[in-house]
N, C-alpha and C positions, 0 to 999 in steps of 0.2 A: 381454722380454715377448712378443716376437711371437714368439720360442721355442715359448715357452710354450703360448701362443693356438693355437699349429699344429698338437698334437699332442694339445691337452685332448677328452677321447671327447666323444660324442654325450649321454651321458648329462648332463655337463658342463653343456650348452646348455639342457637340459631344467633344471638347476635356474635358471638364469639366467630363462627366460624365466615359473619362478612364482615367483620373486623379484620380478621388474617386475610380472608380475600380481597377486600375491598385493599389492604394496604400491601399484598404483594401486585396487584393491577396497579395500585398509585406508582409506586418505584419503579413501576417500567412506563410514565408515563414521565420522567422528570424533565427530560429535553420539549417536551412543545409545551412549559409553563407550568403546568395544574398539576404535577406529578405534587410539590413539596405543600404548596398550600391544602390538597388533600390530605394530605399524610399530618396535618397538622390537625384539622378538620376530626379526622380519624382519632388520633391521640386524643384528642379535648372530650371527644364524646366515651372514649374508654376512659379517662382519666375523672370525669365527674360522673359515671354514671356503673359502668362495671367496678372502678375504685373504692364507689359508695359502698357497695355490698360487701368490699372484703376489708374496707378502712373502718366500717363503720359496724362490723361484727352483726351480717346479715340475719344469718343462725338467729341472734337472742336479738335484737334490732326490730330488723324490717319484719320478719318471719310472727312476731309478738306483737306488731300496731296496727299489721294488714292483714285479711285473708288471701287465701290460694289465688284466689281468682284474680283478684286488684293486682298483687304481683306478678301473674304470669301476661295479666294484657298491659300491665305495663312494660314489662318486657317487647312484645308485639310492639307496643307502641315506638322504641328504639329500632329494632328490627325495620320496621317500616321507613321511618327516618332513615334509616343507611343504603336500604334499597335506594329508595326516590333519590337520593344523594347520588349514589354510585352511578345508576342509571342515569340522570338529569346533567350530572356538572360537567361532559364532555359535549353532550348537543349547547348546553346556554354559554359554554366558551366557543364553540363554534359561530355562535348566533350574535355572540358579545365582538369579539377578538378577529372577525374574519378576516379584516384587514391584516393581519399579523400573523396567519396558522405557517405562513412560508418561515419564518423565525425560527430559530432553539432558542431555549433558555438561555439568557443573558448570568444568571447566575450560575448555572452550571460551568458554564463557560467559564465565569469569572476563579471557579475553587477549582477548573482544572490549569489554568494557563494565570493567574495570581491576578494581584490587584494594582497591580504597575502597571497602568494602559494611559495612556494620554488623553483620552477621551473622561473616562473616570475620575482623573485626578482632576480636571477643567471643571468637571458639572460639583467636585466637593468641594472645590475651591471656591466657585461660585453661591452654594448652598451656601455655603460657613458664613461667607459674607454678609448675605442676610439673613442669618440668625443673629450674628453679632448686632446689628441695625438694629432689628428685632426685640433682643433683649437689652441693647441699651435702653429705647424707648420704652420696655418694661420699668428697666432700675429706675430711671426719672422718677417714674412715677410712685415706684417705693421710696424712692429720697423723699418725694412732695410728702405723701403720705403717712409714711411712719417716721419722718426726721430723726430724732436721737435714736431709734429703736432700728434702723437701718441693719447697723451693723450683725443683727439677730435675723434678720433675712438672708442674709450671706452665709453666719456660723451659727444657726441655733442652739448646738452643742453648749455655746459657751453661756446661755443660758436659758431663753426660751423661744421658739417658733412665733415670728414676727410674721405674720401677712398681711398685704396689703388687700388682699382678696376675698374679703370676710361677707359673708351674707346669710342668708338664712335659709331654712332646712327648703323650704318653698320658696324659689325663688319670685321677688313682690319690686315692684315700681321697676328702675334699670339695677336691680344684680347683677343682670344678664352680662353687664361690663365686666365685674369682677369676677363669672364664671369664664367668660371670654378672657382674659385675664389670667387667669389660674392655668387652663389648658393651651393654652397659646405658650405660658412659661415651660408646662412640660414638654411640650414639644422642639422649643429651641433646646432644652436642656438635653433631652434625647438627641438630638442631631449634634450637640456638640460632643456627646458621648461617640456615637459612629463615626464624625469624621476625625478622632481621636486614635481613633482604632485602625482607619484604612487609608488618612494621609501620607501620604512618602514625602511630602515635602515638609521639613525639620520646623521651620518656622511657621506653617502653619498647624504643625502636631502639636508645638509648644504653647499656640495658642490656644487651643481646643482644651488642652490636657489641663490648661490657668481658669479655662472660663465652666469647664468640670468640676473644678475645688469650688467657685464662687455658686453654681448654681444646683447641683447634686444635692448639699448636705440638708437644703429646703426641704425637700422630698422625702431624702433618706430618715429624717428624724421627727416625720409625720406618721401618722398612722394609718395609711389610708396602701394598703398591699399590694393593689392593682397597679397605683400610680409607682411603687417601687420599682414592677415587675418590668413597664413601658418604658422607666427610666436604663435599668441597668442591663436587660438582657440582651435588647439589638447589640448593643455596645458589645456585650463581653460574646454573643456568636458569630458579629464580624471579626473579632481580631482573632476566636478562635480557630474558626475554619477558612476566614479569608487573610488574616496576615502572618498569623503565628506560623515558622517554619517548622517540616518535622512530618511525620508522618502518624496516621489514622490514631496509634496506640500512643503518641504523646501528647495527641490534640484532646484522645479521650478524657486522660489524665488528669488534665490541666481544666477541660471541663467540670469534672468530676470534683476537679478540687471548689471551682468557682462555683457549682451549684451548694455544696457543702456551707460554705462562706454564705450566702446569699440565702441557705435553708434557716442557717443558726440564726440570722438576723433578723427573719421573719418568725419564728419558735419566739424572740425575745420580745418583739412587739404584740405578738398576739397573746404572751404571758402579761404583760404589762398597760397594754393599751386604757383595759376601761380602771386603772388602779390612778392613773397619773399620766403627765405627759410623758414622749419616749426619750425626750433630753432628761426629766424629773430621773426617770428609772435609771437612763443610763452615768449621769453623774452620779446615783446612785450605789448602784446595784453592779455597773458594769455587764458583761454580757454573762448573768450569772447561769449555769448549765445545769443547777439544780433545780430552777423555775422551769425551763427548758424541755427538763422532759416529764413534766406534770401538765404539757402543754396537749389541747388534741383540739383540733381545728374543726367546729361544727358547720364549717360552711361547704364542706366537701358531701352534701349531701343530695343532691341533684335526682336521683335515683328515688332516692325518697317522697322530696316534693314532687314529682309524677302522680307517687302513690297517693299522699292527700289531695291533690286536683281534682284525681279520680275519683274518690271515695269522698270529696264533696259534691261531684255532679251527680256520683248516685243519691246521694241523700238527698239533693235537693237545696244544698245550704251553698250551694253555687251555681251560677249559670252560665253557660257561653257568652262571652261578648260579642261575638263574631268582626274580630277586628278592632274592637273600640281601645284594646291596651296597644297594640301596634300603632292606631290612629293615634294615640297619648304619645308615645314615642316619636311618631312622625312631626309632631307639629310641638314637639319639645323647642328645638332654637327659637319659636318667637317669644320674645319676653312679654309678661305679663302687665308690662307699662302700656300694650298695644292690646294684648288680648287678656285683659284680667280672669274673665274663666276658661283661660286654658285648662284640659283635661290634666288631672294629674295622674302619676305612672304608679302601676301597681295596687293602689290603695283598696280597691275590692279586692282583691286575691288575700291582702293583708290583713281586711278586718274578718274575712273568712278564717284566716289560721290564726282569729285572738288577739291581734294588736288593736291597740287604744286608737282613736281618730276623733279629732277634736269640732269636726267641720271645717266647713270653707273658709271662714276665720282664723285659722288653727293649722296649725303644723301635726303632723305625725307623732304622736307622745312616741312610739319605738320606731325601730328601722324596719321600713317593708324588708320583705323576703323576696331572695331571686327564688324562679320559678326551674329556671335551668333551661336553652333554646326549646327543649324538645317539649316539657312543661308551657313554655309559653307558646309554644305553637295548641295545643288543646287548649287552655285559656282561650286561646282568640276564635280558634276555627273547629272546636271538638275533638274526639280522640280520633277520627279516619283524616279529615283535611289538616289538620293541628300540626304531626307530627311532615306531613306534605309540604303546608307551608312555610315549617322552620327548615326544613330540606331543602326547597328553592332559594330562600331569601341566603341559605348556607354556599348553596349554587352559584350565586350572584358575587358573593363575596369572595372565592376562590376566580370568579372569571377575574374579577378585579386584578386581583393579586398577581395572578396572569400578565394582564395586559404588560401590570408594571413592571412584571421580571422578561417580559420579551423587550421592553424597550430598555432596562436595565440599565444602559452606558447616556441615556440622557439625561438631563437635568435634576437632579434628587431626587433619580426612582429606588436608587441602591439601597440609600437610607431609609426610605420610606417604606420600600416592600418588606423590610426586615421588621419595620415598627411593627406594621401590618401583621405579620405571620404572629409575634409576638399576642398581639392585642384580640388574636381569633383565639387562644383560650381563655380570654376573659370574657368573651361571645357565649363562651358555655355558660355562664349562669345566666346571661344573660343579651337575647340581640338589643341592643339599645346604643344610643346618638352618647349616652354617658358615655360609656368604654369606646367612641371612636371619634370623640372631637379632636382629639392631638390627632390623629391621623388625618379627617377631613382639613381641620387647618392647615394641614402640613399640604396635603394636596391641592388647594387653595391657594396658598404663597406661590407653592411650585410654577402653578398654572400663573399667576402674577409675574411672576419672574421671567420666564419664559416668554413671555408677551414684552413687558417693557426692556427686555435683551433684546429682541426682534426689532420695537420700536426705534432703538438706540441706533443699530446697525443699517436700517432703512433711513434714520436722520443723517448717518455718518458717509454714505452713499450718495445722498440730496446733497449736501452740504460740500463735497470732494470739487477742487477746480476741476477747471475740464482739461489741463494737462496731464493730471495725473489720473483720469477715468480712463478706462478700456478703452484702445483707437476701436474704432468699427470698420467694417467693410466700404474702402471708400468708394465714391461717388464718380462716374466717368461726368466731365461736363458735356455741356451741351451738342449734339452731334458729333461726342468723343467715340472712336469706336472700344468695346472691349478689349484689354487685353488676351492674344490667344493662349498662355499659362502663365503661372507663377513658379517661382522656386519655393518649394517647402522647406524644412530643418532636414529633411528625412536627403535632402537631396535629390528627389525627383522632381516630376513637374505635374501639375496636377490642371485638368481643363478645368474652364471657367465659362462660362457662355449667358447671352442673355435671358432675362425672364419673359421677353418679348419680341423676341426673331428668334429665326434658324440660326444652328447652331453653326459656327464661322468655319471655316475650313482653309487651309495651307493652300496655294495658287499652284498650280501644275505647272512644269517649264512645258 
């Protein structure tokens, strides 16, 4: 490390010290919304991009594939990104949330005064509900589909990972069901985790905590990291700082402990993933601790991929798209049964750094590479707008988060802003509609839910006799005169006068 330290440029320093700045400004920003979604923001870009240089032994690494210069503008390049960030995310919450700036943080709120409010418990009891709907209407369709092999969708453990959600690397004709499908599952399975965590009411914990065992171990004994990380983290940060009693240093603790737990079981899948399945290893091998730490994760390189971007725009062996990879990403949900040459995501950048591509016919012989937000910002817009535009669209995505933790106590914001915060470090390798379908679906249902609740209550209003509706202000008949007051509750007497004469007055003896 002090290698390392000795030789990192100047530019280097400068991101460091709006890293510290940038995230003592966020924690004094925590009550009107953007303080925590910042700070998350913040972390994701120190954690893939200054973590690269010292996880990935900068010294003999980067310092050996790049020259001085390619490392120090892409430094700049970060730097830049955290300006426009800092500077930009408190005007586009302005701009976004204006309705709302009179608010505090709903979540703040909720970790100082706990999570027994009545308003909270109504919107997770409501959530729950249609999740369960939800995922019933899922399992059908794995009964229809996988019949005998059912039971391995529930416990893969007990031998191998049954999905009904199978398609291919490109998705061709309607996949798009069975990706719809797949993240629609992880997102019920996510919210049965959170309102696990934060229900008080016993019969509905017990059913959260049942419908966890049935739909969790799909995930967990997959190999897909990301999808772990959306399953089990909202989960285990609601129950540690919004239910768990005890104060800061046992909340740490028990953190500490559950990241521990959560590190070893990802060290085991990534020792294991491309040998066999993770049921195979683990009826196996067990969580063997000798594989474990011959384990070293090459995807934490973000910082990296910058440097080749760069050092293929200079050569020539790449070009700007100016938008056309973001365009790929935008117009990903329409399935290819509607638009058969949809663009696909990534695949220039891919065959630039040496993967096989088979053509339009053909799948990807290897997996693209993420580029890392700040990466794909130069990809699409150069190295000055590039790192701008992943800045903004970062902007956009804390207003969001915002929005949801000001309204916090309505309808599935609680769980969902937490999916949210979780799901913006998977943003760092990558902004893309992949890593936020469970989130958009979930905001989706929400907004579904909240409508036909509304409808419900406006039919039950229509529908009410008229003895039991609201008397109104009755009616004087015909050439009745008004009465000159009433008697209120209060005891007093309150005038009353017409809408159309002078106002009546007491007769003089």
């Amino acid at each position: 490390m002090s290698e390392t330290l000795s030789i990192l440029p100047f530019s280097f320093w400068v991101v460091i010290a709006l890293l510290i700045g940038g995230g003592i400004w966020s924690f004094r920003r925590m009550n009107d919304g953007t303080g925590l979604p910042m700070l998350v923001v913040l972390a994701t870009a120190t954690a893939w991009y200054v973590g690269d240089a010292f996880y990935n032994d900068y010294a003999h690494n980067h310092a050996k594939l790049f020259d001085a210069i390619t490392l120090e503008n892409a430094w700049w390049q970060v730097a830049w990104f955290l300006t426009v960030f800092l500077v930009m995310t408190p005007r586009i919450h302005q701009w976004v949330n204006r309705r709302y700036l009179q608010r505090r943080s709903g979540a703040v709120q909720i970790f100082k005064q706990g999570i027994d409010q009545p308003e909270i418990q109504k919107s997770l009891k409501a959530l729950f509900k249609g999740c369960v709907w939800a995922w019933s209407i899922l399992f059908l369709i794995a009964l229809v589909t996988l019949q005998g092999e059912t039971i391995y969708f529930l416990f893969p453990f007990l031998g191998h990972n049954a999905s009904p959600w199978s398609h291919g690397r490109i998705g061709a004709g309607f996949d798009f069901l069975s990706i719809v499908g797949i993240y629609l599952q992880l997102l019920v399975s996510t919210m049965f985790g959170v309102v696990a965590a934060l229900a008080t009411d016993r019969g509905i914990r017990r059913y959260a905590l049942l419908l966890v065992l049935l739909t969790w171990p799909y995930f967990i004994f997959d190999r897909t990291r990301n999808s772990m990380l959306a399953l089990v983290i909202p989960a285990m940060l609601c129950w540690v700082f919004l239910r768990l009693r005890g104060g800061m240093w046992k909340k740490t603790l028990v953190l500490l402990a559950c990241f521990f737990l959560v590190n070893t079981w990802m060290k085991f899948v990534i020792a294991n993933r491309s040998e066999m399945t993770i049921t195979a290893a683990f009826a196996q091998k067990g969580l063997n601790m000798a594989d474990q730490k011959k384990v070293h994760n090459e995807g934490l390189n973000m910082f990296e991929e910058l440097c080749w971007i760069n050092t293929f725009i200079d050569k020539g062996t790449y070009n700007v798209d100016w938008g056309a990879e973001y365009f790929a990403e935008m117009v990903n949900p329409i399935p290819r049964a509607i638009w058969p040459g949809k663009p696909l995501i990534g695949i220039d950048y891919a065959i630039a750094r040496g993967m096989q591509y088979g053509g339009s016919d053909s799948s990807v012989v290897v997996a693209t590479i993420s580029t890392g937000f700040i990466g794909q910002g130069v990809v699409n817009f150069g190295r000055i707008f590039g790192p701008m535009a992943a800045a903004l669209l970062m902007c956009l995505w804390v207003a969001w988060l915002a929005r949801l933790d000001l309204n916090v106590h309505a309808l599935g914001r609680l769980p969902l802003y937490s999916l949210g915060i979780i799901l913006t470090f998977n943003l760092g390798r990558d902004i893309t509609l992949m890593n936020l379908y469970a989130f958009i679906f979930g905001a989706l249902a929400i907004w579904w839910l909240e409508r036909h609740r509304s409808q419900q209550q406006v039919g039950r209003r229509a529908s009410a006799p008229a003895a039991s509706r609201p008397a109104g202000r009755p009616q004087p008949a015909s050439g009745q005169a008004l009465p000159f007051a009433r008697r209120v509750s209060s005891g007093g007497f309150v005038k009353k006068q017409s809408l159309h004469s002078a106002p009546v007055h007491p007769k003089r003896d």
